[in-house]
N, C-alpha and C positions, 0 to 999 in steps of 0.2 A: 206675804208680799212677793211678785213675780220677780225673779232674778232676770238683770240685764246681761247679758251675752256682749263682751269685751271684744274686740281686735285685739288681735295681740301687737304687743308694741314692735318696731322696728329695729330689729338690732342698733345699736347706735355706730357701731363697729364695720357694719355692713357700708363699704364702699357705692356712689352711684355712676351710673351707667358712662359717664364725662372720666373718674377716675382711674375706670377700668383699661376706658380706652390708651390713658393715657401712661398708662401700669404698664399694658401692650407694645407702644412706640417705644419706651425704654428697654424694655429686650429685645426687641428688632434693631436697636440702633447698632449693637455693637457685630451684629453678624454683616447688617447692611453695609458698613463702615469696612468691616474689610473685604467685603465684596465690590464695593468702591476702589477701595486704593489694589487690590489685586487686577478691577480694571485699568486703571489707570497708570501701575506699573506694565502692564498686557500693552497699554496703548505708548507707552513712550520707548518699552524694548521696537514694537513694530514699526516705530518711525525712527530708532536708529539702524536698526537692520534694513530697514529699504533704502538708506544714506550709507550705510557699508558698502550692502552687495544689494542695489534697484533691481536688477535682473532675479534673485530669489524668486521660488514659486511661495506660495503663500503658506506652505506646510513650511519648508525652510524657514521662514520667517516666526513660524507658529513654533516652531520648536526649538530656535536661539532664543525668541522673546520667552517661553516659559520654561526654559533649563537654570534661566537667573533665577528660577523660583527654586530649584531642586528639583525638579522634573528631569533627570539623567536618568540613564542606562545604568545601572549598579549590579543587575542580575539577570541571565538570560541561561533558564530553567528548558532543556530537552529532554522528552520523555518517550518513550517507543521507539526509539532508534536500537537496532540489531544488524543487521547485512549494509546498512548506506553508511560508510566510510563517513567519520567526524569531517573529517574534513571540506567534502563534498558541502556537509550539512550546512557547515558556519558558512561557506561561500554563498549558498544561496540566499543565506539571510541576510549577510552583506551588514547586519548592526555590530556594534562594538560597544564597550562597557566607556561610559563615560558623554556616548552622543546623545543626542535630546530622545526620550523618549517617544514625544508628540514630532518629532520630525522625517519620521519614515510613513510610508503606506504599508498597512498591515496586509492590502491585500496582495501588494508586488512582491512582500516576502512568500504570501501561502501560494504565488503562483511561480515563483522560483521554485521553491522547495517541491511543488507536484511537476515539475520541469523531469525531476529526476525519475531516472526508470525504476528504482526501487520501492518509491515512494507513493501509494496509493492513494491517498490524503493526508493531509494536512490540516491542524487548526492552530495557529496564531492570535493571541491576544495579550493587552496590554492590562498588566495591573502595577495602576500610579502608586506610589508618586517614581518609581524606578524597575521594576520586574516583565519580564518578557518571556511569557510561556508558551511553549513550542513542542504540540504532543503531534505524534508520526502514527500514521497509519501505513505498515511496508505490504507491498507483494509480498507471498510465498514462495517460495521455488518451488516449481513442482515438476517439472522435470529438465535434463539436460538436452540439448536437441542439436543435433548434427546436420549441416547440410554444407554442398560445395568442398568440405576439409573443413568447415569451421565448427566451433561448438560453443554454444550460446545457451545462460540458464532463461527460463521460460513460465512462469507465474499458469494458474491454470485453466486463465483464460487464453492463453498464447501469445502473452504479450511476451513480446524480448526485454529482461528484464537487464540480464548481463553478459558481457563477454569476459570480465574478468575473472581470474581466482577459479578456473571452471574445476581443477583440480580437488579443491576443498569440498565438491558437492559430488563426486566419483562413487560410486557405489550404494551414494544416500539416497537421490533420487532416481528416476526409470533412464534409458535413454532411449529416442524417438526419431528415427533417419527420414529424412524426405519432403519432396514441398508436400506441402499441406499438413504435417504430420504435427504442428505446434495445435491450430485448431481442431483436428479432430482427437488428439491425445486423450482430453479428459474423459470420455464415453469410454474407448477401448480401456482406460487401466482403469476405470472404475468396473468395469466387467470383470478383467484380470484379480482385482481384489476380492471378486467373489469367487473364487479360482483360486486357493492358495496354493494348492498341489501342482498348478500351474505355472502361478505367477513366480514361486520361488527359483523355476527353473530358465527365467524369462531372460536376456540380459541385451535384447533392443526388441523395438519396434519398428520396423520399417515402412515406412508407408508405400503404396507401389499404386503410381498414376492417378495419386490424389483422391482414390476411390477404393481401396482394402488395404488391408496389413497382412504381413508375413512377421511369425515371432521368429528368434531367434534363440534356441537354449543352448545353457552351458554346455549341452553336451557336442554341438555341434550341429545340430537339428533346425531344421528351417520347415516350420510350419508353416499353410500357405491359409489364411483365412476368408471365408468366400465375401462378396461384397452385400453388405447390408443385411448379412444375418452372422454379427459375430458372437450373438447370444449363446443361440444352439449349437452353432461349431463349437467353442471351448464346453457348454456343459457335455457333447457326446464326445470332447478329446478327453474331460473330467473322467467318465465313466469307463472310458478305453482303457486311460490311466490304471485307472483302479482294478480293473480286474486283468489289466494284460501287462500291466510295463511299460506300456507303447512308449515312453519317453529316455527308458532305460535301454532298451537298443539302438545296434548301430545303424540309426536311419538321418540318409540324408535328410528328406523331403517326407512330409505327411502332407499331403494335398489333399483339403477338405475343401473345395472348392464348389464341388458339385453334391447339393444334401445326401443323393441316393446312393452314392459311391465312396471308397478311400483310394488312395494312392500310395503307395508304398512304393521309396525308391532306395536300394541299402545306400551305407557307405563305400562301399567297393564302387560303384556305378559311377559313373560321371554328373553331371548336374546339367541336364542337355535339357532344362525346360528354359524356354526364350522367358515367359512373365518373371521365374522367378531368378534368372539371372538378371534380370533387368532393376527387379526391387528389391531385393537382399543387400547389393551393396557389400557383398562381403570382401572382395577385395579392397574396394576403398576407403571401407571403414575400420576407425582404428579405437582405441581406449581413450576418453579425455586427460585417464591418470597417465 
């Protein structure tokens, strides 16, 4: 006898497509619900705040209506901050522990904050329902720089980073005399770095008519560097160095000026060159310490 092949019966238990739906609406209601009455306390804070203060801009308004919620200022987290004075920092941000979160512009804060000379960026961001995270991107100092009588730290692009506290950076960073001497800086001591039998004996850079440098060493020595090869002048002062002393004598002046020539002028002798009385600066120039 051939067997009939069954459907299988329908769970009985299996819900249909009407119950499901409506399985659905009952857990939406209760999220909806308070997404409602959250609007609707949004909507009756904003129609008393425009009856306070009408003139409010609408952030004002957005952040007294949603501070009745707990949306305050409770935490205001800085991170990266080293050389920019606390102080400075809080002023630029202008928020306080207790105001609406949602009632400042984050971006008026991260454009204050890059206001400041220390300050290379800035990121700003808000984490609700109360936190305010404020991570610092500073300049470096990278060297001090002298001009007129004044001395100003210098990041190593050549921006004027600081005039204050110059004392606290004396010795740590290079010093740099003359206009021009902040932007062309970073080539000449990156040279010098690869120079350390050089650079050790370094203690400024003067720049002379915005177009060469004259070193200056501890010993007294005013080296004169030719313009737009200061590569090969310090690698053949390197080599001098090295087999003669050249740095250890009593010499005014080493005039490397011209590739094919040296100049040698001692201590005893006067210093009767016009260029390099003109870019030395060694009268005028004094210690930031």
């Amino acid at each position: 006898m051939p067997r009939v092949k069954r459907s299988p019966a329908r769970p009985a238990d299996r819900p249909g497509r009407l119950k499901l739906l409506l399985k659905k609406q009952r857990k939406l209601r209760r999220p909806l619900a308070i997404v409602a009455a959250a609007l609707a306390v949004l909507l009756v804070g904003d129609i008393a705040a425009r009856q306070i203060a009408p003139r409010a801009s609408w952030r004002e308004r957005l952040g007294a209506t949603t501070a009745g919620l707990g949306l305050t200022v409770r935490h205001i987290v800085i991170t990266g901050r080293d050389k920019t004075p606390l102080k400075q920092v809080e002023a630029a941000i202008d928020v306080h522990i207790g105001e609406p979160i949602l009632g400042f512009s984050i971006l008026g804060v991260r454009r204050r904050l890059e206001a400041n000379a220390w300050i290379r960026s800035a990121t700003v961001e808000r984490e609700l329902p109360g936190t305010l995270q404020v991570a610092l991107r500073e300049r470096r100092p990278f060297a001090v720089w002298q001009h007129n009588g004044r001395f100003r730290i210098i990041d190593r692009s050549g921006n004027i980073v600081s005039d204050a506290n110059i004392t606290a950076f004396a010795g740590k960073v290079p010093l740099v005399v003359g206009v021009g001497a902040p932007r062309a800086a970073a080539r000449l001591l990156d040279t010098l770095a690869s120079e350390p039998a050089i650079a050790k004996r370094v203690v400024a850079a003067v720049r002379v008519g915005n177009r060469r440098w004259n070193l200056d060493t501890k010993e007294g020595t005013t080296v004169m560097l030719p313009e737009g090869a200061v590569v090969p002048a310090l690698d053949r002062l390197a080599q001098l160095e090295a087999k003669l002393q050249l740095l250890d004598r009593p010499l005014a002046i080493i005039d490397m000026r011209l590739p094919d020539r040296l100049r040698l002028q001692p201590m005893n002798l006067p210093k009767t060159n016009t260029a390099h009385r003109h870019g030395s600066a060694a009268a005028g120039r004094r210690s930031p310490a």
